[in-house]
C-alpha positions as CSV (number, residue, x, y, z in Angstrom):
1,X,44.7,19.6,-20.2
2,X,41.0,20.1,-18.9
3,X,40.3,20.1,-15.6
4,X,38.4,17.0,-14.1
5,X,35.1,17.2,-11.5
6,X,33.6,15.1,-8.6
7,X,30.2,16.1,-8.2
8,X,28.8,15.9,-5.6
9,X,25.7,17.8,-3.0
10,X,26.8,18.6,0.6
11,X,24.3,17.0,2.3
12,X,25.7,14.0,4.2
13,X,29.7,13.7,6.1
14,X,29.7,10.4,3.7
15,X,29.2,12.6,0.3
16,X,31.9,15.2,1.1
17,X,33.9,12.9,2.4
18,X,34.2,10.7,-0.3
19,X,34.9,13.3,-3.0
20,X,37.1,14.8,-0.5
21,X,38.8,11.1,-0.4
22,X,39.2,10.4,-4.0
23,X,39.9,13.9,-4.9
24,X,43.7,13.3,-4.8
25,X,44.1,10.2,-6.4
26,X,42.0,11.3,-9.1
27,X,43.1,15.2,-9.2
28,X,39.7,16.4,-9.2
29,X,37.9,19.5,-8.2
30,X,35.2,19.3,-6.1
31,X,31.7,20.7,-6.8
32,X,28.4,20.8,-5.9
33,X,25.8,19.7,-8.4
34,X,24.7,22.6,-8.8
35,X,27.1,23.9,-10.6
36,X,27.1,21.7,-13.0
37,X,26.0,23.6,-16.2
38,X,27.9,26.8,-15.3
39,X,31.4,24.4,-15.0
40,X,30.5,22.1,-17.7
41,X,30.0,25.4,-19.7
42,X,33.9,26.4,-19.2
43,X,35.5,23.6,-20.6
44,X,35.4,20.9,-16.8
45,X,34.1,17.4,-17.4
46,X,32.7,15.1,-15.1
47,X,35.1,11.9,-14.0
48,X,32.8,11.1,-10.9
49,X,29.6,12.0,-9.5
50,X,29.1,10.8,-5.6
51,X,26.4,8.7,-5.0
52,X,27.3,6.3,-2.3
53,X,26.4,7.5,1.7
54,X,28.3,5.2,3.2
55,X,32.0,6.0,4.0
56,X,32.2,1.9,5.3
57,X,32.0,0.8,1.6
58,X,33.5,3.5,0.1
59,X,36.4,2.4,1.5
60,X,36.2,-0.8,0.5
61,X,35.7,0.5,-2.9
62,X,38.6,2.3,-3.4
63,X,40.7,1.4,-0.8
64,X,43.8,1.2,-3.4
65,X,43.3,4.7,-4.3
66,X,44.1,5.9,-0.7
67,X,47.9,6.5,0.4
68,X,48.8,3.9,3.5
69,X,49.4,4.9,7.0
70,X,47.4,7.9,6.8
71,X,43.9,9.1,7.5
72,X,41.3,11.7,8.2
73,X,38.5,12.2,10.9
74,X,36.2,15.5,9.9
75,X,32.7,16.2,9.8
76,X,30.4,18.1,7.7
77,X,30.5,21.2,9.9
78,X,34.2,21.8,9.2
79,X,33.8,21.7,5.4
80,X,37.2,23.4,4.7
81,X,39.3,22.7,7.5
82,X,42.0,20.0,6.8
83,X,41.0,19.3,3.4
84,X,43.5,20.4,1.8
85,X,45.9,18.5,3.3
86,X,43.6,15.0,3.0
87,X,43.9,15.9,-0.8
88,X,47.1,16.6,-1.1
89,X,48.0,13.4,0.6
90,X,45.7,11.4,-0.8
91,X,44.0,10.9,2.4
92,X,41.1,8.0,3.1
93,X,38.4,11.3,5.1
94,X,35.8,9.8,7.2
95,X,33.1,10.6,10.7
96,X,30.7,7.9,10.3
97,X,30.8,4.2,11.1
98,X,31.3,2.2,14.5
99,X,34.0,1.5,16.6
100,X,34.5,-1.9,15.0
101,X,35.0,-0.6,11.6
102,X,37.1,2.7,12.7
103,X,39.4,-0.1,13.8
104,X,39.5,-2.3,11.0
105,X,40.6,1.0,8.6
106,X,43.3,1.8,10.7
107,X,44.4,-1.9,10.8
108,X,43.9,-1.8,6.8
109,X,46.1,1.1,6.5
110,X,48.7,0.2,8.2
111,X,50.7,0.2,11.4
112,X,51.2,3.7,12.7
113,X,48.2,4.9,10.2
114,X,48.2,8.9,11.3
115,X,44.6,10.2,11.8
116,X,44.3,13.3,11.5
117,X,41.6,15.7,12.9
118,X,38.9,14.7,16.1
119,X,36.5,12.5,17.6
120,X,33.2,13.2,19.1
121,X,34.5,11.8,22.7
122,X,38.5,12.1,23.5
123,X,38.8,8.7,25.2
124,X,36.6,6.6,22.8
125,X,38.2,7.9,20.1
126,X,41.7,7.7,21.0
127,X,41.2,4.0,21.9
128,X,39.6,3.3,18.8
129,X,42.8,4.6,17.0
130,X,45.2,3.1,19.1
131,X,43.4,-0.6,19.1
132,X,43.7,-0.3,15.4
133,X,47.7,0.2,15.9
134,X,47.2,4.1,15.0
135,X,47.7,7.5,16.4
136,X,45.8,10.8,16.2
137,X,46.9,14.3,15.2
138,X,44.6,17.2,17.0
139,X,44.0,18.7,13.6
140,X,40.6,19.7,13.6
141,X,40.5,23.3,12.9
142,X,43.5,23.2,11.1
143,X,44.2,25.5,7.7
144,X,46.7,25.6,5.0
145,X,48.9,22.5,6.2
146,X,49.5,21.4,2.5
147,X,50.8,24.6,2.3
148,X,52.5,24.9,5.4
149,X,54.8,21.8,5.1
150,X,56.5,22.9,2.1
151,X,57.7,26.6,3.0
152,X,61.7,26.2,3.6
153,X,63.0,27.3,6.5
154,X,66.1,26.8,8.8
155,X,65.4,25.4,12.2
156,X,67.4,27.3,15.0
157,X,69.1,25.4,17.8
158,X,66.7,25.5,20.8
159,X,67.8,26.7,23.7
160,X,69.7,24.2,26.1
161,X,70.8,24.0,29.3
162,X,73.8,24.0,31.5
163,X,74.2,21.7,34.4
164,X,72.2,21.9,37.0
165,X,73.7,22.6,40.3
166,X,72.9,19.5,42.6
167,X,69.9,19.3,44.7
168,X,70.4,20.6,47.9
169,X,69.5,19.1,51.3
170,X,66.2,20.4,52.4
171,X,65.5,21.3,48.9
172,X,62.0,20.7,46.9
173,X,62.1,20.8,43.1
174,X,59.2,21.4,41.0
175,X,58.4,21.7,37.2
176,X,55.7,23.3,36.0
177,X,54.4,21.3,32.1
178,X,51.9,22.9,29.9
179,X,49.6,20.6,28.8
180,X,47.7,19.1,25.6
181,X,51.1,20.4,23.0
182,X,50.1,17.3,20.9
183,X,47.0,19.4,19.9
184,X,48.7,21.0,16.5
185,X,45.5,23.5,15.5
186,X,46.5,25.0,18.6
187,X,50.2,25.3,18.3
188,X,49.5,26.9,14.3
189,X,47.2,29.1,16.0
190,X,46.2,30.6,19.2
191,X,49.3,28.7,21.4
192,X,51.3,31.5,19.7
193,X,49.5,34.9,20.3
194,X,47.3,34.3,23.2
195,X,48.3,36.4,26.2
196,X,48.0,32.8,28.9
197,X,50.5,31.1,26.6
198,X,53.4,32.3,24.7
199,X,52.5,35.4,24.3
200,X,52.6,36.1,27.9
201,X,54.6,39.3,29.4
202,X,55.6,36.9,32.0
203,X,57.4,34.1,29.9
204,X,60.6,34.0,30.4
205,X,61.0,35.3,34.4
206,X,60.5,32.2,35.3
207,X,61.0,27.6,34.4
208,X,57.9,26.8,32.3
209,X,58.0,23.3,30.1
210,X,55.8,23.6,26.9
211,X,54.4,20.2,25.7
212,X,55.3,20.1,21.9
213,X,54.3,18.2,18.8
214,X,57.2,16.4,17.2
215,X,55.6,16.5,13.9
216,X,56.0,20.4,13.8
217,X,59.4,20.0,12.5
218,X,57.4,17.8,9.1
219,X,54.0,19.9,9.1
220,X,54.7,23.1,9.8
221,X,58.7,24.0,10.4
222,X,58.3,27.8,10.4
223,X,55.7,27.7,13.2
224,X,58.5,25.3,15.4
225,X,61.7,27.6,14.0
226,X,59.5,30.7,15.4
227,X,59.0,29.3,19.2
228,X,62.3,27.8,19.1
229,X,63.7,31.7,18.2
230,X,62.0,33.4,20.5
231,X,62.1,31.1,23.3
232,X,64.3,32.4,26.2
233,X,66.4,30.0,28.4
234,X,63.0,29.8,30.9
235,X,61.5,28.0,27.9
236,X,61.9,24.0,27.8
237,X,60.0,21.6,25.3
238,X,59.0,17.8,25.9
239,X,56.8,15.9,22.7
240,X,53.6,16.6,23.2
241,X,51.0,13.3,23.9
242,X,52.0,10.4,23.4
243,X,55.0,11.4,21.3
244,X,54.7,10.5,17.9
245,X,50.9,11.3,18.0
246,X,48.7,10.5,20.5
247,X,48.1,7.0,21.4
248,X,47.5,5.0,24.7
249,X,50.1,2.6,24.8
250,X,48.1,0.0,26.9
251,X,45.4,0.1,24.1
252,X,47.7,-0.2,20.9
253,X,48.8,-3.8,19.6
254,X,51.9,-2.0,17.9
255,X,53.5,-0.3,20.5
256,X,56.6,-1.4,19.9
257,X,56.4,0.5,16.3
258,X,54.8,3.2,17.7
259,X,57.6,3.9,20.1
260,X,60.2,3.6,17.1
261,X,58.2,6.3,15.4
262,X,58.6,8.6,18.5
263,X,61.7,7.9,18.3
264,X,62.4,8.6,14.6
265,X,60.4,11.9,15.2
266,X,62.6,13.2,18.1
267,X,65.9,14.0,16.7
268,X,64.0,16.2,13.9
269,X,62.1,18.4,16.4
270,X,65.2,18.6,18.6
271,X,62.9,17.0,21.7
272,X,64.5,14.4,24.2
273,X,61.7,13.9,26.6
274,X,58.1,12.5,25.5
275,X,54.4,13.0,27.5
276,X,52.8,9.6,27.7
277,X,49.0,9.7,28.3
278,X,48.0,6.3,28.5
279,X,44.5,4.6,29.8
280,X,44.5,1.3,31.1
281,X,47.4,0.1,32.3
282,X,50.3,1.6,34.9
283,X,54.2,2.9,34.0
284,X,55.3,-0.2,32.2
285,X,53.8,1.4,29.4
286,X,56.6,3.6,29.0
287,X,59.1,1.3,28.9
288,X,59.2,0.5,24.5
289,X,59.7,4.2,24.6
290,X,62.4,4.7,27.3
291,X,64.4,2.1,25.0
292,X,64.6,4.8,22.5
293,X,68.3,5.6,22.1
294,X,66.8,9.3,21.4
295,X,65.0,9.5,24.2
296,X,66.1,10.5,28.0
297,X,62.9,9.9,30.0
298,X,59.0,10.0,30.0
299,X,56.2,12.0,31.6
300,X,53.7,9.9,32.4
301,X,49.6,10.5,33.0
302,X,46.6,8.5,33.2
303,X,43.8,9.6,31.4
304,X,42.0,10.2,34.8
305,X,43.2,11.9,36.6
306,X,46.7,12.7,35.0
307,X,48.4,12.2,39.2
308,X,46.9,9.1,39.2
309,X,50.2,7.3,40.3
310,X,51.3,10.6,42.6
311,X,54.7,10.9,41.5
312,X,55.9,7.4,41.3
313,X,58.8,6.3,39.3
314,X,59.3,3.6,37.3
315,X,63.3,2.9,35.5
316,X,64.2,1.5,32.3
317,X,66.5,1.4,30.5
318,X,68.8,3.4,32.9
319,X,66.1,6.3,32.5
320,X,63.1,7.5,34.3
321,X,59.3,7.3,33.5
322,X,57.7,10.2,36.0
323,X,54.6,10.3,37.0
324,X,53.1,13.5,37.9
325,X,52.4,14.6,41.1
326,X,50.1,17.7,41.0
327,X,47.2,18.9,39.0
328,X,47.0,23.1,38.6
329,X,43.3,22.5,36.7
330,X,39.9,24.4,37.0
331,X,38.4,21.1,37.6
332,X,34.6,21.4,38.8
333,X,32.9,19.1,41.9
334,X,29.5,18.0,41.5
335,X,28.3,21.1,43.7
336,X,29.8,23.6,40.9
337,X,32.5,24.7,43.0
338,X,36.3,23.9,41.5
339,X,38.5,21.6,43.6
340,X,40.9,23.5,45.6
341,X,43.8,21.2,45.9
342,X,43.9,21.9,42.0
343,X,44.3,25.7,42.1
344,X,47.2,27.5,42.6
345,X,46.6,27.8,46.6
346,X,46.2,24.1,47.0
347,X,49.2,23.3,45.0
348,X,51.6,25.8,46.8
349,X,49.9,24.1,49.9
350,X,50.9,20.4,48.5
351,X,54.0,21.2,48.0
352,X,55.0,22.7,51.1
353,X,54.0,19.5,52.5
354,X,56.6,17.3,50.3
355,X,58.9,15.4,52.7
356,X,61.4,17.5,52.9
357,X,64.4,15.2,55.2
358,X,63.0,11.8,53.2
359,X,64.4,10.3,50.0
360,X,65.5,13.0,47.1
361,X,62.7,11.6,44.7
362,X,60.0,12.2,47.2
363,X,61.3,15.8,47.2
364,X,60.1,16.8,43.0
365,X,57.2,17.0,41.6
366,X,55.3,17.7,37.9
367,X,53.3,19.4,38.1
368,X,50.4,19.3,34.6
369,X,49.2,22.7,34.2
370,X,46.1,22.3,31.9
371,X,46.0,24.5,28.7
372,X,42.3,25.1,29.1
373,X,42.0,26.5,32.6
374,X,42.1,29.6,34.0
375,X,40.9,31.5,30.7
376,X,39.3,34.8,32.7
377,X,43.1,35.3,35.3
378,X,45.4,35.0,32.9
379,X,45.7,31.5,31.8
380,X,48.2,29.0,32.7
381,X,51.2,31.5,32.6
382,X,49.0,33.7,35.1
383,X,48.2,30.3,37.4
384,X,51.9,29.4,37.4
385,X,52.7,32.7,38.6
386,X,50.3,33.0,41.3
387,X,51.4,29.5,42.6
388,X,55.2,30.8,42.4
389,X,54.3,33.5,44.6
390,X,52.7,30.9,47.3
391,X,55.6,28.5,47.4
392,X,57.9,28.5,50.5
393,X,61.4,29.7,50.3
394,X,63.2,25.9,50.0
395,X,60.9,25.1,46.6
396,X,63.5,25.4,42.8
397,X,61.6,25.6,39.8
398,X,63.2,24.0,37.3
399,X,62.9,22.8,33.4
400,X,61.8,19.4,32.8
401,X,65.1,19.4,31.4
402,X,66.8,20.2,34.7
403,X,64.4,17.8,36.5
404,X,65.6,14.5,34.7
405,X,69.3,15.7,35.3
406,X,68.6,16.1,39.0
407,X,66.4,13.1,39.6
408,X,68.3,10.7,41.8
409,X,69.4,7.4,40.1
410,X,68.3,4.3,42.1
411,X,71.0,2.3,43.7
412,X,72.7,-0.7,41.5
413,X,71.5,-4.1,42.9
């Protein structure tokens, strides 16, 4: 059999791209024209040499070549991250083109069409996926997936739980969630090793929750066996943003499918609570996923700020959406100095002030610790810890887990 070549010079994100696109479907090697002579030389024959630099029409083109509900976002810069997975899947690779015609792929391939990789701006491009019925995968930087999802493995039983004892009067309870565990680069790489995460001397002294993407358990089960045996019983796990993928469920015209997806992609991962990030719209959001029969409640944030709705509580279902309550986040004011109320004095402070003789919901709290703060003191394990040593005597930290178990059911009308 000879081997077949796409030709092609990496000049443009549209010419790699492309070849990069139609390199499954046509099971070609990819190759700059330079090296044409030299590979023509060994035997490898030309089936296609790039021309077009314009990914819009491309797609159009050879739209029928592409598998459906899946897609990738990469630029030039990153010329071998990902790609081996886009061609092993047949994936539709893109970066350029408008917000209108982002859309109009994503609608093309499908409901629930996975994108894979980044966007130049978070927000814009989440809402660009989700208005097209989609949902991204924080893939970037990632390596060797096609690889990755084929190594066997056997998943071990996370740890669980017993029963919490009952909340106590006088009692606070607070849970402390790592954020951004959609983001799966991170989880295949640094998440595991890196001394503020789970690598940490401290993990496992005291309740952390670890945000987690489902889709470990498809892309990448050795990674998601390995957390799940070494985790100790301090070590809880809720889906990463916004379940399935990440999404804003206000935005999206298919949440109802994109909540069945979550819930397809629970059981697998062994995850019964989901992180809902949404913009635009308040807890209702929630409520196509809290109908999930594999689902026992939702942690809900607002794009900006995550607290926006400080704790509040919406049911449905007979379950709980939560809002959080508190923000432990380097965040920066416009005079350069961080906001205190987000560091770990401010949040020990916060808490303290929780109402502690009022309703039993007004006494717990989330609390989103953000993955990407407090790099130079330890990272979030290190600003979890010196909160925990700031809180008053009356505060239990618990699981998420332990949380939904304890949160006070409303009364029946």
């Amino acid at each position: 059999m000879i081997a077949t070549l796409i030709y092609l010079r990496l000049l443009t994100n549209a010419s790699l791209n492309i070849a990069t696109s139609l390199a499954g479907p046509r099971r070609a090697v990819l190759a700059d024209v330079s090296l044409r002579e030299r590979l023509e030389s060994l035997g490898l024959r030309e089936v296609l040499h790039v021309t077009e630099t314009n990914e819009h029409v491309a797609f159009s083109r050879y739209q029928s070549e592409f598998a459906r509900g899946l897609a990738v976002h990469q630029p030039i810069t990153k010329p071998l991250h990902l790609r081996d997975f886009a061609v092993a899947r047949n994936a539709f690779t893109f970066f350029e083109g408008s917000s209108a015609q982002h859309r109009e792929r994503f609608r093309e391939l499908g409901p629930g069409t996975r994108v894979f990789g980044w966007g130049l701006d978070e927000h814009d491009f989440v809402r660009d996926v989700s208005a097209g019925g989609g949902l991204v995968v924080p893939s970037d930087w990632a390596l060797n997936l096609s690889a990755l999802v084929h190594l066997p493995t056997e998943l071990p039983r996370r740890p669980f739980h017993p029963e919490p004892t009952p909340l106590k009067p006088g009692e606070r309870l607070v849970a402390f969630v790592v954020s951004d565990g959609d983001n799966v680069q991170w989880l295949l790489n640094g998440f595991v090793d890196s001394p503020g995460f789970w690598a940490n001397p401290w993990r496992g002294t005291f309740p952390v929750t670890w945000e987690l993407a489902p889709l470990l358990a498809e892309l990448a089960p050795r990674v998601l066996a390995h957390l799940y045996r070494t985790a100790t019983p301090f070590d809880d796990f809720v889906a990463g943003p916004s379940g399935a993928g990440y999404y804003f469920p206000s935005q999206s015209p298919q949440r109802t499918e994109l909540a069945a997806l979550t819930g397809r992609s629970m059981p697998p991962a062994q995850l019964r609570a989901v992180s809902l990030l949404n913009s635009g719209g308040g807890l209702e959001a929630a409520d196509e996923v809290l109908a999930q029969p594999s689902v026992d409640g939702v942690l809900f944030k607002d794009y900006a700020p995550y607290h926006r709705f400080a704790g509040s509580i919406r049911w449905q279902a007979g379950k709980p959406a939560v809002s959080y309550r508190f923000l432990l986040w380097e965040q920066k004011q416009p005079d350069g100095t961080l906001r205190p109320d987000w560091l770990p004095e401010g949040v020990a402070t916060a808490v303290a002030n929780l109402p502690v003789n009022a309703a039993a919901a007004d006494r717990f709290a989330l609390v989103n610790v953000h993955a990407w703060s407090f790099r130079d003191s330890g990272g979030p394990m290190g600003a979890i810890r010196r909160t925990l040593a700031l809180l008053p005597p009356d505060t239990r930290i618990v699981t998420v887990t332990e949380f939904l178990k304890l949160l006070p059911r409303p009364e029946p009308r």
